[in-house]
Steps between C-alpha positions, in 0.01 A plus 500: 500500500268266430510147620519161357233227652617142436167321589669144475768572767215676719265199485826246511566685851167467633464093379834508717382679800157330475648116510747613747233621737296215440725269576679662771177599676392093445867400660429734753143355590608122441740567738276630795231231450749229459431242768817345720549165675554719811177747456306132473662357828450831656116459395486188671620639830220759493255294479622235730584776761110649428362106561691489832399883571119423417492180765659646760296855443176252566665321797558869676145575432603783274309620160557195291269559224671784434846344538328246205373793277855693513684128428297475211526869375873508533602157381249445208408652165103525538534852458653490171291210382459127497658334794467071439438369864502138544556454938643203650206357699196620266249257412181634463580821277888375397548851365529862607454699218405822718710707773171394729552169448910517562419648840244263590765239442746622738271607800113320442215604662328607091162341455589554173776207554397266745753277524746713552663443845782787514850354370722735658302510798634198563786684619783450328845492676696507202444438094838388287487537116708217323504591154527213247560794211430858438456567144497861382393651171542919517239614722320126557645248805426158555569312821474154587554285783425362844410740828544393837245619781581509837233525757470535843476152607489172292714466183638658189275495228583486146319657250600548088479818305510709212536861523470761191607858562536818318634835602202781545546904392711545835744201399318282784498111441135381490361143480254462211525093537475307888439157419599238836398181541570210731751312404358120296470281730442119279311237722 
């Protein structure tokens, strides 16, 4: 018996299974890179947790350089490319454009950056994200606001912030944007 081909109806089933696929395999990954509110606030706790970690890892005279290198590694995107770095209290070289010159930021002591002194060194007691908006686009975040750090002894200090994050291979927030600044202060 021989048997009849219809080419159209073969190729009309493939077009079919082809856009299905497509776009169910695209739903599928837009849905695991997708970026929450919650993944962004829960971003924000790591790496105030890590801050407070880091100062009081120097105070007990433990390995803080490498407490530095493992904040940096597991809160921000330098291995996947371009991180923009733009700390708080830097005047000299105002941004960090290198993993080197994030860690130098957070603990000093990096001829390579003189000025910097250690900012979570300081130690920090306690840092408080206040976010004036997230805004989320698939797999980008954007947060704004005010943090609060607590130290030791003395007062609260204030500091402003943007944050931008994306989601790595293992579904991992990681910042790609740290800009903080003092807040304006007009004379």
């Amino acid at each position: 018996m021989k048997r009849s081909v219809r080419p159209f109806g073969t190729v009309k089933i493939f077009i079919i299974l082809g856009f299905l696929v497509f776009f169910g395999v695209s739903t599928v990954c837009a849905g695991q890179i997708e970026i929450t509110d919650s993944e962004v606030i829960a971003a924000q706790k790591a790496w105030s947790d890590a801050v407070v970690d880091l100062g009081r890892e120097y105070k007990l005279g433990k390995d803080y350089k490498k407490a530095a290198k493992d904040l940096v590694d597991d809160l921000y995107a330098y291995q996947t490319g371009e991180v923009l770095f733009k700390p708080t209290k830097a005047v000299d070289i105002k941004f960090r454009m290198t993993k080197e010159g994030a860690i130098s930021y957070f603990v000093g002591h990096n001829k390579n950056f003189p000025e910097d002194k250690g900012f979570a060194l300081q130690p920090w007691t306690h840092v408080q994200f206040n976010n004036e908006g997230i805004y989320i686009n698939g797999d980008v975040a954007i947060a704004m606001g005010k943090y609060f750090f607590t130290p030791l002894k003395g007062e609260i200090v204030k500091v402003e912030y943007t944050f931008g994050y994306v989601k790595d291979e293992q579904g991992k927030l990681k910042i790609i944007l740290h800009h903080s600044s003092l807040p304006y202060a007009q004379k």
